[in-house]
N, C-alpha and C positions, 0 to 999 in steps of 0.2 A: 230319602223317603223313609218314613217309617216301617219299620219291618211290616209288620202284618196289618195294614190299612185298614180297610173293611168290604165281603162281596156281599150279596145278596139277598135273599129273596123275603119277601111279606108275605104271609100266610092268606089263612081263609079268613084277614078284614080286609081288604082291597077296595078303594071303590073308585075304578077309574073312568075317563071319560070315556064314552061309547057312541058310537051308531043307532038308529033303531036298530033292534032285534038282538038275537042272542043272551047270552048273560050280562046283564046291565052292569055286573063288576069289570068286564071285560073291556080292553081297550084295543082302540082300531089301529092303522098303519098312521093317520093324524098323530094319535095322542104319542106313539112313537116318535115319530120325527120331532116333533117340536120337546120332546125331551134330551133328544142326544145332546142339545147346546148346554142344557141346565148340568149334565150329567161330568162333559168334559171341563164348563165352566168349575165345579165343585171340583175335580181331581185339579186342575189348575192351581186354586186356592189354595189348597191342603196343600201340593207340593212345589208354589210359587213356579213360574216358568209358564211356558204356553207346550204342554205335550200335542197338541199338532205338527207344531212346525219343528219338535224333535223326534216325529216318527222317522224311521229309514225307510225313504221311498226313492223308485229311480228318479221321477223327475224332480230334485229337490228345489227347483226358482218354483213349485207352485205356492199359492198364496195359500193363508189360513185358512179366508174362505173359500176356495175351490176346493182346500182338504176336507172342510167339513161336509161338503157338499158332496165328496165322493165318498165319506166314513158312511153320512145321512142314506145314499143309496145303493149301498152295497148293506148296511143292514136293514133297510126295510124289503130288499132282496129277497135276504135269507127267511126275515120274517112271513114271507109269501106262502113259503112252505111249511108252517107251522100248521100241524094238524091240532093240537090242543088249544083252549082259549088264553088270548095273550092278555097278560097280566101289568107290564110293564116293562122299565127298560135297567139294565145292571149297569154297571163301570167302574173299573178303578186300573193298579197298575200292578203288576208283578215284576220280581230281581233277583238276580239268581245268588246263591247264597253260596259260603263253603260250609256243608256240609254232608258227613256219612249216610244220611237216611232220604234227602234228597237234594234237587240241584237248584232251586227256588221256592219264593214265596210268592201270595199275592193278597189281595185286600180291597175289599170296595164297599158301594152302595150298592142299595136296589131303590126304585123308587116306582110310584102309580101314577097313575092318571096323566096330566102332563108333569107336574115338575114334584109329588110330595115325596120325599123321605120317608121310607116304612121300614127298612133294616138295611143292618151291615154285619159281614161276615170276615172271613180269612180263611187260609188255606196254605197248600203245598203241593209242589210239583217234581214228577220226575220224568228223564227221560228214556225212551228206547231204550234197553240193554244190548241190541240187535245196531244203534248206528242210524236207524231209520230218525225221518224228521218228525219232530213231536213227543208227545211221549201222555201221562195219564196225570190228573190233577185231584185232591178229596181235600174237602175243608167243611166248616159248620157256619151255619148262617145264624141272627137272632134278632127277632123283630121286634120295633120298639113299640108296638101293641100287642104283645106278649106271644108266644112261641117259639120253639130254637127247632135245628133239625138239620140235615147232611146233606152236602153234595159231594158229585164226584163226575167224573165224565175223562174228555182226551181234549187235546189242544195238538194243531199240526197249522205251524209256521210256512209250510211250504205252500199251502193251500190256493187258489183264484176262483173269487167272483163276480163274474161278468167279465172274465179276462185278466180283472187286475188281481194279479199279487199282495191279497192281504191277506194275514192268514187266520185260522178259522177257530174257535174251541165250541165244543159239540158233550152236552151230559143232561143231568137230570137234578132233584133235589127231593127228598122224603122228609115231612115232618117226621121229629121222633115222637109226639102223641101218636103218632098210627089213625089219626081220625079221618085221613085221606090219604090216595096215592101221592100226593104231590105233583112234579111237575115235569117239563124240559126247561134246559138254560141252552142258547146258542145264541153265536155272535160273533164278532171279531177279534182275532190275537195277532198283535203284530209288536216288532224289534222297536227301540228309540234307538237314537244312536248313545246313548250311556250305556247299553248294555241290557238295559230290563225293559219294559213295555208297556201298551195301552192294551186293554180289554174292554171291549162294547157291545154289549147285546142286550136283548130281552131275558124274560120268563114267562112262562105261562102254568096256565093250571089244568089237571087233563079230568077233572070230573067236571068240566061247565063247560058251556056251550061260546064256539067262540062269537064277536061280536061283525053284526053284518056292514059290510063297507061299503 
């Protein structure tokens, strides 16, 4: 895999598919779901292989499509509880690296509406010093209609929802203009069996109005 791939988030030009009501940039649980394919489809590409069927999971005879079908609703799950307006959907892969300052990398998209491409970022992760599962993640995003800006948050691999074990990263993202708060990123973080992983989630924006479903 490439070291540092690419994560995240499009700024304030967004304009995704919506519901009536709300912020007309905002995207609903639809415009979500039908991105997850386009999202895994591109980390596929980029790193040749089909990372579904290399996630570590207990039941490993299930098929591609029943994996996607369970990624698909365990995060439009999380997305439930998303109090700020959803913006679209993130994805790429992280690996754990050798080195002093941390113990992996990671890298993805972000994209809108259902399927466009609006920025890619990178980042770094470390874990617990205490032994606990998880640990804290900061990297910098850059939109390809112009803005750059930070994120940072936690990621814990122990995590379930809806029962199953997949596990979870939980943070935020501030443009560095300062022209707005920015946002939340949450989603899914789970093992491949190479050793490094898939991440899947949204973003949203916390100065608009989410959109009505």
């Amino acid at each position: 895999m490439n070291k540092l791939l690419s994560v995240l988030i499009a700024l304030s030009l967004i304009g995704c598919a919506t519901r009536s009501g709300g912020d007309p940039q905002s995207v609903d649980s639809e415009g979500l779901a039908i991105t997850v394919e386009t999202a895994i489809d591109d980390i596929d590409a980029e790193q040749g292989g089909d990372v579904l069927l290399e996630l570590d999971v207990q039941d490993d005879t299930a098929t591609r499509a029943e994996r996607l079908q369970t990624v698909r609703e365990l995060l439009l799950a999380m997305a439930e509880d998303e109090p700020c307006a959803l913006r679209g959907l993130l994805g790429g892969r992280y690996e754990g690296v050798e080195d002093e300052a941390w113990d992996g990398v990671f890298g993805g998209r972000a994209y809108r509406g259902y399927d466009t491409l609006v920025a890619v970022g990178e980042g770094s992760y470390v874990g617990y010093e205490d032994g606990e599962p998880g640990g804290t993640f900061e990297g910098a995003y850059s939109a390809f209609e112009g803005g750059e800006g930070l994120i940072d948050g936690t990621w814990d691999p122990s995590a379930e929802i809806e029962g199953i074990r997949l596990g979870v990263f939980d943070g935020g993202w501030v443009p560095d203009s300062g022209a707005h708060e920015g946002g939340n990123i949450s989603g899914l973080w789970h093992p491949t069996q190479d050793g490094g992983g898939l991440f899947l989630g949204y973003w949203s924006r916390c100065d608009a109005e989410p959109a009505s479903e």
